[in-house]
C-alpha positions as CSV (number, residue, x, y, z in Angstrom):
1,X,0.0,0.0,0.0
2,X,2.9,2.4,0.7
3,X,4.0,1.5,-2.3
4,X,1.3,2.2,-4.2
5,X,0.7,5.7,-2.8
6,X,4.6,6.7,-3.7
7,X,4.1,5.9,-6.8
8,X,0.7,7.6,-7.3
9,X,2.6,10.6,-5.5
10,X,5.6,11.0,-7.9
11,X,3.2,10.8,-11.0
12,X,1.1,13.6,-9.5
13,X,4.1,15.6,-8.8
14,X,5.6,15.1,-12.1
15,X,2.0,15.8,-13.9
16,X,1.9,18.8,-12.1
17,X,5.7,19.7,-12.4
18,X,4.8,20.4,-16.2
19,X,1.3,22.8,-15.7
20,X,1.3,26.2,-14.1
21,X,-1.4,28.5,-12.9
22,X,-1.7,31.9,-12.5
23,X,-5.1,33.6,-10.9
24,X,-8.3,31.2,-13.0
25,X,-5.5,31.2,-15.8
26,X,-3.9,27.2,-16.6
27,X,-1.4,26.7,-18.8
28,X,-1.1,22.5,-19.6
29,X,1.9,20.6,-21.2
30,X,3.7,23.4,-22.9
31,X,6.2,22.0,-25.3
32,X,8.4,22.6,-28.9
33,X,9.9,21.0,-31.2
34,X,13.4,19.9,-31.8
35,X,15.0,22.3,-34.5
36,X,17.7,21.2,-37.0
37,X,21.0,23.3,-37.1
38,X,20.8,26.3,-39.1
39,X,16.9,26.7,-38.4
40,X,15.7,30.6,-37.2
41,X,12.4,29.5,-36.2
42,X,10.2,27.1,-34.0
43,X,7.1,26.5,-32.3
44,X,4.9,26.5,-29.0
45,X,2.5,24.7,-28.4
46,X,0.2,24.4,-25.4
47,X,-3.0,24.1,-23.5
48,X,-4.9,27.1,-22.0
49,X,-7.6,27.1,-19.3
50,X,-9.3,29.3,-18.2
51,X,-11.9,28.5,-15.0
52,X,-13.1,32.0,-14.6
53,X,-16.1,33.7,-15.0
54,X,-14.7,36.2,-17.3
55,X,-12.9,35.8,-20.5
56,X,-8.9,36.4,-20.7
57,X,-6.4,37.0,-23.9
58,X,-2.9,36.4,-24.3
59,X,-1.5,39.3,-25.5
60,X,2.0,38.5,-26.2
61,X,4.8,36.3,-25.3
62,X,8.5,36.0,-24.8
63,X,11.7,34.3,-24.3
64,X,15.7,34.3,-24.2
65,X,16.1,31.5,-26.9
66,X,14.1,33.7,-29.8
67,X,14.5,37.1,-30.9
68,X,10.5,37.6,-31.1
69,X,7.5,35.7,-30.4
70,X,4.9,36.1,-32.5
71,X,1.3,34.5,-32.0
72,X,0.0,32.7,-35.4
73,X,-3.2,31.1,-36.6
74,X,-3.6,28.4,-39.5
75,X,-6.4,29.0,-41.7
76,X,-7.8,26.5,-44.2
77,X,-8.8,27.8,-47.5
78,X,-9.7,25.1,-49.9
79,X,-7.2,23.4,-50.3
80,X,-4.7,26.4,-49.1
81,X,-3.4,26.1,-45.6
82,X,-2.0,29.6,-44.6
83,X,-0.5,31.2,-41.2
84,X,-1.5,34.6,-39.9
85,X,-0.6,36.5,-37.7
86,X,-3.1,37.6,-34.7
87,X,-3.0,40.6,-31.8
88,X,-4.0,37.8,-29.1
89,X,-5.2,34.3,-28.4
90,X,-9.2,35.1,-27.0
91,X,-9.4,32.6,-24.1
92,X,-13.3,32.1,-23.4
93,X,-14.4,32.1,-19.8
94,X,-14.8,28.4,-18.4
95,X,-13.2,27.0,-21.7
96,X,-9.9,25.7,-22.8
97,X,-7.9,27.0,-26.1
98,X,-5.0,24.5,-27.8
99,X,-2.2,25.8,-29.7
100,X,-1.6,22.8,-31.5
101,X,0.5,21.4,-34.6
102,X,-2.0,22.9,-37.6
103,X,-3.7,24.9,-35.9
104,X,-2.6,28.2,-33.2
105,X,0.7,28.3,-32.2
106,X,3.7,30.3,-31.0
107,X,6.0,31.1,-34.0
108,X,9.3,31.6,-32.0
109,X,11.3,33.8,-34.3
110,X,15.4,34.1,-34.9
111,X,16.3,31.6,-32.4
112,X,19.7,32.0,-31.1
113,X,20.6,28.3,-30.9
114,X,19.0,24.9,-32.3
115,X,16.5,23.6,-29.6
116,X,17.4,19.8,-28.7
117,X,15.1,17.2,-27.9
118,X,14.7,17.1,-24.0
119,X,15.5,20.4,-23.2
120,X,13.7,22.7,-21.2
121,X,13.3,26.4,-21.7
122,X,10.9,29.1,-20.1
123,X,8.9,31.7,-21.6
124,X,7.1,35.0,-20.3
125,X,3.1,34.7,-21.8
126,X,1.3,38.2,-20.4
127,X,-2.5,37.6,-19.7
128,X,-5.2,41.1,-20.0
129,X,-6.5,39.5,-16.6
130,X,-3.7,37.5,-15.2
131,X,-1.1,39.2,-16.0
132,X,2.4,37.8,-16.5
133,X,3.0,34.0,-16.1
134,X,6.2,31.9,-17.1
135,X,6.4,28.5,-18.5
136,X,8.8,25.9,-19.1
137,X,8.4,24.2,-22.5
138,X,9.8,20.9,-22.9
139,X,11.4,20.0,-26.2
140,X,9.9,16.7,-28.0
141,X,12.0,15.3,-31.1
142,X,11.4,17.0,-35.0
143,X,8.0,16.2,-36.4
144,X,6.2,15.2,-32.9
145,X,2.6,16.2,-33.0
146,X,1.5,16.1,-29.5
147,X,3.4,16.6,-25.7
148,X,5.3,13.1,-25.2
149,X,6.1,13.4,-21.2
């Protein structure tokens, strides 16, 4: 039985370990990409929560291994998939918003190294309600579509 509850303790801590929460603000299982040498871009991806009553936006984000972040949605045309550039993420009241592989994401822009699989770095995402929040983003290997930890 002891046992049993260290184990169910250590996988709590570690599913835990990779979410952080600011005021009614979550942010689940942020991750990127591994980047080949030579790249000057790469991605974030993550899960936003919001339990509040009221609905939040991100506004912008930031971090020491890009020289910009810039906040992108894919949009489907047809047969033409095409990136844009938004102002903010809207993050409903009492909902959850993905940035996923083909769909929102964090473009980071001239990164100042290549990322490597199972590295960790942090990033500053500002919230209109919660203000500032930083999160570690794990790096998955090239081509991953979803968090793998």
């Amino acid at each position: 039985m002891k046992w049993a509850a260290f184990t169910l303790a250590l996988i709590s801590a570690q599913l835990l370990a990779h979410s952080h929460e600011k005021g009614d603000i979550q942010v689940r299982h942020p991750w990127s990409r591994a980047t080949p040498p030579g790249a000057k871009v790469a991605v974030g991806y993550m899960e936003i929560r919001n339990r509040g009553k009221q609905p939040d936006r991100l506004l912008s984000a930031s971090s020491a291994v890009a020289g910009r972040v810039e906040m992108h949605i894919t949009e489907r045309d047809g047969e033409v998939v095409k990136m844009r550039e938004v102002k903010a993420f809207e993050i409903p009241a009492r909902e959850r918003y993905e940035l996923r592989p083909g769909g929102s994401h964090l473009m980071l822009v001239d990164i100042v190294r290549p990322l490597k699989r199972g590295e960790r770095f942090t990033m500053t995402l500002r919230f209109e309600r919660a203000g500032e929040m930083e999160v570690e983003l794990e790096v998955q290997e090239q081509g991953s579509r979803r968090p793998h930890h």
